[in-house]
N, C-alpha and C positions, 0 to 999 in steps of 0.2 A: 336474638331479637331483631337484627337488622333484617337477616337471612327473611324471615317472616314479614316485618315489613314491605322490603323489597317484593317478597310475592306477591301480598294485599297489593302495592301498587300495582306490578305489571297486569293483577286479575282485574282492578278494577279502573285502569289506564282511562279508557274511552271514559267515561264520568268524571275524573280528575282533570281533564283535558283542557276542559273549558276554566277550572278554578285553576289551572297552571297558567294558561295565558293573562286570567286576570293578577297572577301574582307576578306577571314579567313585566306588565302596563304600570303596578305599582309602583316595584323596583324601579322604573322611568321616572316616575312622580319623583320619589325620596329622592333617587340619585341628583335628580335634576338640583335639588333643593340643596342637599348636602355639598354638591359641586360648589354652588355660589356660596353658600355660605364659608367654606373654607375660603373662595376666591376675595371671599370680604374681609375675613379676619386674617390673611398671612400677611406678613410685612413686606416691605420691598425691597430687594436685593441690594448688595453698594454697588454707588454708583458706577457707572461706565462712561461719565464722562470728565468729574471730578477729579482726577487718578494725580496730577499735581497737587494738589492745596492740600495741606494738613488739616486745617478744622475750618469750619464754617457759623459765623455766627449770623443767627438769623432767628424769625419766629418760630414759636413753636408749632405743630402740625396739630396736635391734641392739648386738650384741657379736659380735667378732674378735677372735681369740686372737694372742696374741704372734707376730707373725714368719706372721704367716697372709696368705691372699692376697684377694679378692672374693668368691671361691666357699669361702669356708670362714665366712663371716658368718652366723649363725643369728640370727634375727629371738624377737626377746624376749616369753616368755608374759605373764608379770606388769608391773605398773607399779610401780616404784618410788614411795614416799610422801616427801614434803621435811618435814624434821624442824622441829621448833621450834628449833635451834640456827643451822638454815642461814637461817631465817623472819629470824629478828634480825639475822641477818647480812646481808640482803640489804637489809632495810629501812634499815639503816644507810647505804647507797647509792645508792637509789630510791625512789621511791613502788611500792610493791608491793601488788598484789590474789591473795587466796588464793585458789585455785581447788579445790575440792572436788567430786570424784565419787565414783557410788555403782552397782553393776550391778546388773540392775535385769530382772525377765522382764514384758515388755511385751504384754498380751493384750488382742485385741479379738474380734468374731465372725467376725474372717475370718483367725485365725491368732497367732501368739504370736511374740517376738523377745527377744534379748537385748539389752540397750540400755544407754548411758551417761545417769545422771540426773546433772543439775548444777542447783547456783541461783546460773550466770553472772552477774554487774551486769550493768547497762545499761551499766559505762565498758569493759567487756572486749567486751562484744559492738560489730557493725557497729551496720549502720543501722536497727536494730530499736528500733522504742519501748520506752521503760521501762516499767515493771509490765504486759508483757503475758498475766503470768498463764502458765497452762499451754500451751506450745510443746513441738511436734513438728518434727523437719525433716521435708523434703518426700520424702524417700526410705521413712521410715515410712510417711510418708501415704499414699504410692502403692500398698506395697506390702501395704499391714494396711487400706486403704479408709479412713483417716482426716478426716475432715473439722472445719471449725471446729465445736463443738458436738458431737462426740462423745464418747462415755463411753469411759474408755480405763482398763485393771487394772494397775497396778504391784505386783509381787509379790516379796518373799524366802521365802528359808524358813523360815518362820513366823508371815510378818504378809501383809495385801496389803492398799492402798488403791485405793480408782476415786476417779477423776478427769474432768474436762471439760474437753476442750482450745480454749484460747480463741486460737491462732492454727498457720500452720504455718510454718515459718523454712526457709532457704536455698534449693537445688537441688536438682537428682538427685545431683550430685555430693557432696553434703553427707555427716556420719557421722551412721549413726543414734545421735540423742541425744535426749532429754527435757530442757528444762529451766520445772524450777518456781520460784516464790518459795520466799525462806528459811525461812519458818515449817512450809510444805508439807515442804521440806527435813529439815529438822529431826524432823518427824512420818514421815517415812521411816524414820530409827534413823540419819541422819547423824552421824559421830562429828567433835566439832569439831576435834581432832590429825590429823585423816586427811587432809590436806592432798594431792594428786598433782600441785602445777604450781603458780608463780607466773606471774602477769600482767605484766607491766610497762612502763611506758610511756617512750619514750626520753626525752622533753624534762625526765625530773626524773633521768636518771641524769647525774650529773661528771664519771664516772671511770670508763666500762669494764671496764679493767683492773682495775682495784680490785675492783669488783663481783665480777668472775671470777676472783680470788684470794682473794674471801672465800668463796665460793661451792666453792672447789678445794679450800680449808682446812678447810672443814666436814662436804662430800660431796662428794669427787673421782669418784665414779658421776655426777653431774648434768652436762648439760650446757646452754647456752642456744640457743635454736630463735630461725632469722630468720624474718620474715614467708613466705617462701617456703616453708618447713620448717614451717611451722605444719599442714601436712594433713598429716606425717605422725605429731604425734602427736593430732593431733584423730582421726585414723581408726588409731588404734593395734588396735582390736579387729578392726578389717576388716585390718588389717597382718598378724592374727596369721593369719587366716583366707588371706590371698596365700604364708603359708609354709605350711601345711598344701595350699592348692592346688598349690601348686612341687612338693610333693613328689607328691601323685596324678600329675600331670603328666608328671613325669617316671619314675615308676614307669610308670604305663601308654602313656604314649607312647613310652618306650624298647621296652616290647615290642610297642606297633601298629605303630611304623614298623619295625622288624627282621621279622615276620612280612609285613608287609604289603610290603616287598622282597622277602621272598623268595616269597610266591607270586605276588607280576606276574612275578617272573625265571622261575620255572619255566611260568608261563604263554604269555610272550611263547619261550621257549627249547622250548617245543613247538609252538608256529605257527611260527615260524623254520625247525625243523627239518623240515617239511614241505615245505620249497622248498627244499632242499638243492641237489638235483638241477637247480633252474631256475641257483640261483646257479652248480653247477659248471659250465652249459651257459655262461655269463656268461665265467667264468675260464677256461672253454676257449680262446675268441674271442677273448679277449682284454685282457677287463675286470682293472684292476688288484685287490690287496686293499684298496686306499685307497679305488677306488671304492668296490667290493662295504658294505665295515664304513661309509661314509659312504649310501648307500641306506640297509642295516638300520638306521642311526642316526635317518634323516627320518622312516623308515617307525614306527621304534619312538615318536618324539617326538611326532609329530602328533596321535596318541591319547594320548600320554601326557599331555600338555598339555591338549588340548583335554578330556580327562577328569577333570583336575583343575581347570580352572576352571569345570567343571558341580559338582562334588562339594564345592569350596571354600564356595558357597554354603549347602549343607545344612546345612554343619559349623555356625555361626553358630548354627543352629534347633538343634540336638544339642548343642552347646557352653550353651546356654543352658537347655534341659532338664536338662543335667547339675549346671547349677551351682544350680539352681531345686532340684531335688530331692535332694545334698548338703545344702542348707541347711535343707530341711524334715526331714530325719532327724539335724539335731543336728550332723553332721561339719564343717561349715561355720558360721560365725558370723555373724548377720546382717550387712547392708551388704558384705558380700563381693562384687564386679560382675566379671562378665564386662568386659575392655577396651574403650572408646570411641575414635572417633577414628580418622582414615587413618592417622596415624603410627604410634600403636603398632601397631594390625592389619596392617598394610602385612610388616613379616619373617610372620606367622604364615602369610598368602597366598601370599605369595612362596617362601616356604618348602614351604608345601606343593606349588606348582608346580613350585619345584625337585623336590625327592623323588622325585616320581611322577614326572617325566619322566625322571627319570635312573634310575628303576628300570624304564623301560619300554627304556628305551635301551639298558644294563646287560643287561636279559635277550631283549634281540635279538639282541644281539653275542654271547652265550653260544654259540650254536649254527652261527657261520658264521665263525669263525673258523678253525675246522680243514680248509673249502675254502677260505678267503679265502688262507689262507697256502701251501694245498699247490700243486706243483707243473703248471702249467695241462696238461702231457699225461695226467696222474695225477688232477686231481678229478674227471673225470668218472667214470672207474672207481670210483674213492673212493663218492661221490656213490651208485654204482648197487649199491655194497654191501650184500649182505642185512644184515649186524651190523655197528655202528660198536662199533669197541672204545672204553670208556673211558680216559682217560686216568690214566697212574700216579700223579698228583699226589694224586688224591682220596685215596689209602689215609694219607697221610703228614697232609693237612689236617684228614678225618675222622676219624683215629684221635686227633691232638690236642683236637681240639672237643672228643669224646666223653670222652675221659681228665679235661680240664679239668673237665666237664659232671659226669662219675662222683665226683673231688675235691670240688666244691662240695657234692653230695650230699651230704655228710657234714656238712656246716656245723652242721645240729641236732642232731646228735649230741653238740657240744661248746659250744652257744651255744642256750638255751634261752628264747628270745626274738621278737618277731618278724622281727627281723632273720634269726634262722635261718631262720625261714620260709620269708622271701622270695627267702635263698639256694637256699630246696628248688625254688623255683617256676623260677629265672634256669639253675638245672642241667639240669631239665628239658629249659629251651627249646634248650640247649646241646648236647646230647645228640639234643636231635631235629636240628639243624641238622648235625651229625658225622655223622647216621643218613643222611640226605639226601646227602651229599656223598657216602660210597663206597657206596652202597645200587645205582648201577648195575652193580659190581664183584660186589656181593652176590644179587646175583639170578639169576643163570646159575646157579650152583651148586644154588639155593636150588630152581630150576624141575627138572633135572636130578635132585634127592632125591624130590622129589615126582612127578612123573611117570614117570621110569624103570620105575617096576614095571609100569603102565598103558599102556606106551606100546605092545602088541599091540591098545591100541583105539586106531581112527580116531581118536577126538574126545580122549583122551589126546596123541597122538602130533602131530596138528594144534594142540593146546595148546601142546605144550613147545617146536615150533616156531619159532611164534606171539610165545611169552615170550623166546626165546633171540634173533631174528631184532631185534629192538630191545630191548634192556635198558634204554636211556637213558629211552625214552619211559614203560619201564613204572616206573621210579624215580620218571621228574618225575610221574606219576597217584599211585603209591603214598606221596610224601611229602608231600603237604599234606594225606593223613589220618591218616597216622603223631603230625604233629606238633600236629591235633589233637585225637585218642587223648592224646597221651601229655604233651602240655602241658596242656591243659585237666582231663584225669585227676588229675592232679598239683595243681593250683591248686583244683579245687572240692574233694578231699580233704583237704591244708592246711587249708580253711578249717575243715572237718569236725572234723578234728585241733583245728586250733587252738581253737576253741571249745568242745570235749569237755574239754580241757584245762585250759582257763581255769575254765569249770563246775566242775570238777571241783574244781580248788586252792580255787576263791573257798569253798567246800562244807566242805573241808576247812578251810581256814585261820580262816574263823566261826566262832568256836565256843559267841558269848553266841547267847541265844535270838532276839535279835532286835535290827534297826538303822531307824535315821529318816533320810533321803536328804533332800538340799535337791534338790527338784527344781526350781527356781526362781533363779534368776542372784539372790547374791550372799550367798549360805551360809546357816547356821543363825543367828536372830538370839538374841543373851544372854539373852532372857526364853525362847524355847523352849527351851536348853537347862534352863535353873534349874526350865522347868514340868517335862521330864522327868526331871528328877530327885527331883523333889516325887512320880512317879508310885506308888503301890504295889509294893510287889516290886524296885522298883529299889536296889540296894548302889552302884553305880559306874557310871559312861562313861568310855566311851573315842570322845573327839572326833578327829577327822580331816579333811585336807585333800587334796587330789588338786592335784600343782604338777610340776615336771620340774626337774630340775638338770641341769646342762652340764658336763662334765670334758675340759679339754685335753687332747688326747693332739699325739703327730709319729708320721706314717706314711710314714715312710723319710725327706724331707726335707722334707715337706709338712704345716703346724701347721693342728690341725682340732679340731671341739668333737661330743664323741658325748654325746646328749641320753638321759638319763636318766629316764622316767616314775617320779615318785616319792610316797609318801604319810609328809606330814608329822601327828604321831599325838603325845598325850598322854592321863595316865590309866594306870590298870593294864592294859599290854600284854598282858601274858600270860595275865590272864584272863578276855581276848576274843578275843584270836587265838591262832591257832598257825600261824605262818609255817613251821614245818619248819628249826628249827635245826641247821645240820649243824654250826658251830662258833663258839666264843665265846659270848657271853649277852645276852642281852636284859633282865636284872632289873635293871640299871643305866642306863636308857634316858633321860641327860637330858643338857641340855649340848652342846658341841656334837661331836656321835658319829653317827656314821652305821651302818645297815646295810643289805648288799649281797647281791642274787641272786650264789648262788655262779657260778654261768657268767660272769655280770657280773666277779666278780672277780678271776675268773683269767683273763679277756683282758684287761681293764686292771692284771694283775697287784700287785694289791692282797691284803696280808694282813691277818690280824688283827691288831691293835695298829697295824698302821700309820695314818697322814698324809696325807691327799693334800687339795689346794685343789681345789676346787668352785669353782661359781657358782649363784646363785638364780636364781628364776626371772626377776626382773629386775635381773640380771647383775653385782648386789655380788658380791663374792666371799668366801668363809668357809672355812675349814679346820678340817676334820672327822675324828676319827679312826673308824676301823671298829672297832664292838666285834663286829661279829657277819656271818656269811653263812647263808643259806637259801635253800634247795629251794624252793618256794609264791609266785617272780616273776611268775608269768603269773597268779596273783590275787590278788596283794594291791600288785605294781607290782616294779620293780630295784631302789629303794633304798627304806629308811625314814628317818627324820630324827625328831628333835623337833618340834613345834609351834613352840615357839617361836625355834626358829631361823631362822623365816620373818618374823624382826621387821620386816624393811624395807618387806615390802608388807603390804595389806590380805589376811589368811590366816588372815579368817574361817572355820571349818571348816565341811564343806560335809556331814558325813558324823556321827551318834552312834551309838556301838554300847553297847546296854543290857550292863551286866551282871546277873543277879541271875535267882532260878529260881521266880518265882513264878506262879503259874496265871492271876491275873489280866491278864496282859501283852495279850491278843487287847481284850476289853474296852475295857482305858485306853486303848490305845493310839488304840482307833476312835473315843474321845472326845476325847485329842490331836489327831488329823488331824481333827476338825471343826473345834478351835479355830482353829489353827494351817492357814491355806491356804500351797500351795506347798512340802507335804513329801510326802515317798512312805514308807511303812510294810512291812517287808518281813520276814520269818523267815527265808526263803531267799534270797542273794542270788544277785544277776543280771549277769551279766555286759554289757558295752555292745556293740551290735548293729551303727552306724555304720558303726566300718571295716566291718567283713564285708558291709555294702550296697554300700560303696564297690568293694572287691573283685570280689564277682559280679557288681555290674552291668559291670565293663572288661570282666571276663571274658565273660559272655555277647556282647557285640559284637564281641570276638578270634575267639570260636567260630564267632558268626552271620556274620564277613568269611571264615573257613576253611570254613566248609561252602559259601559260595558259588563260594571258588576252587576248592574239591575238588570240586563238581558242575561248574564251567566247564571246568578240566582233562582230565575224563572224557568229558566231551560231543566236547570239542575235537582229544584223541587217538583218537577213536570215530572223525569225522568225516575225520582224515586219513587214514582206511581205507577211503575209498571203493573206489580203485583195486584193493586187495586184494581186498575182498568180492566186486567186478565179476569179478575172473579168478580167484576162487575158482569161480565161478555158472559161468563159461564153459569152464572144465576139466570139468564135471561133477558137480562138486560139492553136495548136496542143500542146497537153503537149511536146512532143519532142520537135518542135519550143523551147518555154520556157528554156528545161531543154540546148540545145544549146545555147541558152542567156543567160543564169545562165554558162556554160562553159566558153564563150567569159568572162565575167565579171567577173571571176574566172583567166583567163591567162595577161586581162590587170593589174587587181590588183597586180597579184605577180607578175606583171614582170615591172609594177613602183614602187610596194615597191623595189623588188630588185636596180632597175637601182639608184633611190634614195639613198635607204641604201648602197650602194657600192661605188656612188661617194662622200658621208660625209665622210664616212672612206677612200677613198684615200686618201684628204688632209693632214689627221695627219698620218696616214701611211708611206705616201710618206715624210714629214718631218722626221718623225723617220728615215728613211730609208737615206737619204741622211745626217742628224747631228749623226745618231750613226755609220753607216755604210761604207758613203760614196758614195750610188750608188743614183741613179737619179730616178731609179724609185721603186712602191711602195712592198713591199716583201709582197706578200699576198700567204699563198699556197695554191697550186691548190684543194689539198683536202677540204680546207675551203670555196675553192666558189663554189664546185661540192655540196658540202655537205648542203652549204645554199640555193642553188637554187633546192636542192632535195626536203631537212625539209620545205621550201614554200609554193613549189607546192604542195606538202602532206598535209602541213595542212589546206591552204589555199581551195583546192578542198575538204578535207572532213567535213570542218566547213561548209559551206557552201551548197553542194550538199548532205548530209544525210539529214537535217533539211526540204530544200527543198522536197526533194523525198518525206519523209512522209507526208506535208501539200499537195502535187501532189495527193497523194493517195486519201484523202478521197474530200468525195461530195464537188463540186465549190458552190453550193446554199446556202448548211452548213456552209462553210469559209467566203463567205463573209457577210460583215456586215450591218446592216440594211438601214445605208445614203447611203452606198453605192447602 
């Protein structure tokens, strides 16, 4: 069976050619996806720079909710600080070393990082000498060109020191940290209660247990880390940056691999279908369906395979771009890596091998199953059928897709968030995939309105033929531009939406003249705020912090945590913002009181006046009642909070908003940002750009994988019309004629793929548009439908009409085939 395989390919190499390349472009896709996702789920190696201290106590990196399972663990933004009461109580146990950190924006001439600064002992560190002054690990060095004797910029917002790095510590493996001596310390704006983590060495602990019931008694949040666990909270900031990866990951890998199934299936399910007739010649003679579907299986595998392990390697170079360029647009945190290692890489290869091969296999089998199984005196006739009917299943599985696909649509409608969003973008793809399934059913009909009038012309009449005589093939060409038209339409408008939107509240909900932004890792320090408020014109601030809170929920029987973007605010609320109160009040905003985007509150079903337990950002838990809901989530965040209810971690604010109406504000302010490096000065605020890099760059490569299968597909169902075109030429038929019928055939396709693909994407468009926006109808811009009805017709006619052209060219006697 292979031996034969093997021949079938090398005979019909040149036509497999083009669906090899598109199964290597996949294998890019998946790989790409599967890389990060492993790179988000592996844990982090121990430490390398811990290698003294025996255990560490400190917060936890992760939180799981009651009665929850693995996959409902959200990985923790903030770090928990150790109090002075648990300090005494440990020390009562052990010999204890305080460990103090500080975040810290790291600039040099070749780039800038967020970084952990410490002034480590020599008894907590390895084998590094004592006083060696200013150390970098070697992962900064590498990746900022740091050398001994480099000048290196530590910045907050509001102070920055340069420094000269007098050695470089660890591996590549290491977290990116700084560590300075104490005094340097201390000149940073270290605070000495800021404590994140005890040291401690086994040989002066008793008693364990002890330890760890005084330690349960004073912070049962805390827990103790074994040497082995020490990387994961040493590299807690790159931890944070592997859940943010998990999640790109899996948002765009779930839609490359689903797309990327489905156009090898419909690729391989049109070369398939073009042997129909060899296969029922097979099942005449004698061949069983065991055989027949075990051929299309080698035939489909051997490309599939062998395409994925040419495309496995690029992914690596693309995976590595991807994660290089996240990190330089802020979405990613420094020390974030791509996975090392055969082990962990080993499922994302594998994986991707699998995939493609089974989606190459998958859509062999699609097309030869209805001679494999028919009756061997019957396939050949079957087989020599001018029209294969569809099968009935498709109306029942299409019309579910599409109904599920049309329901989600609606998600923004009632959930004003990006979660809506994302629901607009997954209804989409749902809806094109339901369009694709009865779209062979749908097309007789569709050819029969459109031509009927026409059909006293030739090249009409020869059209409708043409389109009736195989439906199937003209579905599988017209759904991989349907989906995407109307997936892609859908997602670059979203993002349109969504940041119209965002602008728009953040615009609104401002309403003092002007705010100070820490653009610099680790907030505003206490002397900039007190200078601005020494400024001219200035009455009040209002300081703020950008943090996330976690709320339990059960969804059906399954205990899960929905993260919350939140901004923790104090000061006079209300005469700096206006978040859009639809109910209760914000004049009483202290203590511990929450409030909540109204969409927010009525899916976790929270009122006014009520209760519900929270969690911080590093994972205490507090109970909060709501005094308030507002409209203005998408700019100013879901919830709001107190300042100070973010006592447990370091919740520096990172954000003042001036109040006060004075003319002077442009002036001081520019003499402020002289003093003060590492703030940003703004009138108008700005909303964050990140995700939506994040976004369009998956999306353009979903696009740039569909324009290749939709140019492959058209080439490919061109080409299986050899024979046709040859006994059209030899009836008489004029080659012009012809190539006029291959035009018609050419403007109905793209102009139902288009009509198709642009009414899936209004649905969720038009919900976006009316739950983020408010207007009725759908905000599509015009550049985007000029543009997609340009790239169509461009590809559409050159797929299509070169291929033709040259089987036009040579001998009709030569092209066709012998039964013929």
């Amino acid at each position: 069976m292979w031996q034969l395989a093997l021949a079938n390919i090398r005979q019909n190499w040149f036509r497999l050619l083009g669906v090899w390349f598109t199964l290597v472009v996949a294998a890019v896709l998946i790989g790409t996806a599967l890389l990060m996702l492993v790179s988000g789920l592996i844990q982090p190696k121990s430490s390398t720079l811990l290698t003294r201290a025996d255990a560490i106590i400190a917060g936890p990196s992760t939180l799981r909710p009651e009665g929850g399972d693995f996959s409902s663990v959200v990985r923790l933004a903030e770090q928990q600080l150790v109090t002075g009461e648990t300090i005494r109580a440990a020390k009562a146990h052990a010999t204890v070393q305080e460990i103090r950190t500080l975040d810290r924006t790291l600039s040099t001439d070749r780039g800038t990082a967020t970084v952990q600064v410490t002034d480590w002992p020599s008894s907590v560190f390895g084998d590094f000498p004592a006083g060696a002054g200013v150390s970098v690990t070697a992962p900064l060095a590498k990746d900022l060109g740091i050398s001994v004797g480099s000048p290196i910029q530590l910045s907050s917002g509001g102070s920055s020191t340069t420094l000269r790095v007098d050695s470089v510590l660890g591996d590549e493996s290491s977290a990116p940290w700084v560590i300075v001596p104490d005094h340097t310390f201390t000149e940073l704006g270290a605070h000495p209660t800021r404590v994140t983590a005890l040291a401690i060495s086994e040989t002066s602990v008793t008693d364990f247990a002890a330890l760890d019931d005084a330690i349960e008694a004073s912070q049962p949040e805390l827990r103790r880390y074994s040497p082995k666990e020490f990387g994961t909270w040493e590299r807690r900031e790159a931890t944070a940056g592997q859940q943010i990866l998990l999640a790109i990951a899996t948002s765009f890998g779930g839609f490359a691999v689903l797309i990327s199934v489905f156009v090898v299936g419909v690729l391989l399910s049109l070369s398939v279908a073009a042997r129909r007739r060899e296969f029922a010649v097979c099942r005449a003679i004698g061949a069983s369906p065991a055989m027949l579907m075990k051929l299309v299986s080698v035939e489909g595998l051997i490309p599939g395979v062998s395409a994925a392990v040419v495309g496995v390697w690029p992914a690596f170079t693309v995976s590595r771009w991807a994660l290089a360029s996240a990190v330089s647009h802020g979405v990613l945190p420094a020390g974030t890596q791509l996975a090392n290692g055969i082990v962990p890489l080993a499922p994302a290869v594998l994986g991707t091998i699998v995939l493609v091969g089974c989606a190459a296999v998958g859509g062999s089998l699609m097309s030869v199953l209805g001679v494999a199984f028919a009756d061997p005196a019957e396939a050949l006739r079957e087989a020599r059928a001018t029209s294969q009917k569809p099968g009935a299943w498709r109306v029942a599985t299409g019309s579910v897709l599409f109904l599920i696909g049309a329901c989600s649509a609606t998600l923004p409608l009632f959930l004003h968030t990006e979660v809506g969003a994302a629901g607009a973008g997954s209804a989409a793809l749902l809806m094109c995939l339901g369009c694709a399934i009865w779209l062979p059913l749908g097309v007789i009909p569709l050819a029969r309105v459109v031509f009927r009038p026409l059909r006293q012309q030739r090249v009409a009449w020869l059209t409708e033929q043409n389109l009736l005589a195989a439906p199937s093939r003209l579905a599988g060409v017209i759904s991989p531009i349907v989906m995407a038209i109307g997936f892609g339409v859908t997602m670059l408008c979203n993002q349109t939406i969504l940041s119209e939107a965002k602008d728009t509240q953040l615009t609104e909900t401002v309403i003092a003249p002007a705010s100070v932004s820490a653009a610099a890792a680790g907030g505003l320090s206490e002397s900039a705020i007190q200078d601005l408020r020494a400024l001219p014109g200035v009455s009040d601030i209002v300081t703020a912090r950008s943090t996330v809170l976690y709320h339990a929920l059960r969804i059906i029987d399954d205990a899960d945590f929905t993260t919350l973007p939140a901004v923790g605010v104090t000061g006079p609320l209300t005469a700096a913002l206006d978040v859009g109160v639809s109910s209760g009040s914000l004049s009483e905003f202290h203590g511990p009181v929450i409030a909540l985007d109204e969409s927010v509150a009525a899916a976790l079903r929270l009122n006014v006046g009520e209760e519900a337990q929270f969690y911080r950002g590093d994972g205490t838990p507090v109970t909060l009642r709501v005094v308030a809901t507002y409209s203005r989530g998408l700019g100013i965040g879901q919830a709001l909070i107190p300042l100070d209810v973010l006592h447990t971690f370091d919740a520096s604010p990172n954000q003042a908003i001036l109040v006060g109406d004075s003319p002077d504000f442009p002036g001081s302010l520019v003499e402020f940002a002289r003093l003060h490096p590492g703030v940003v000065l703004t009138t108008q605020p700005a909303s964050e750009s990140g995700a939506s890099w994040v976004n369009l760059a998956g999306l353009a490569a979903i696009i740039l994988f569909l324009v290749i299968g939709v140019a492959n597909s058209m080439i490919l169902a061109t080409r299986t019309r050899r024979s046709e075109f040859s006994l059209l030429q030899l009836l008489g038929i004029p080659r012009s004629t012809i190539v006029a019928t291959l035009c018609a055939e050419v403007i109905f396709t793209a102009f139902l793929a288009l009509i198709l693909g642009f009414l899936i994407a209004a649905l969720p468009i038009g919900a976006m548009s009316w739950g983020f926006l408010g207007q009725p109808y759908p905000l599509i811009p015009t550049p985007v439908i000029l543009t997609g009805i340009v790239a169509v017709l461009g590809l559409v006619t050159a797929a299509v009409l070169i291929p033709a052209l040259g089987i036009l060219r040579l001998p009709a006697i030569s092209v066709a085939g012998v039964h013929d």
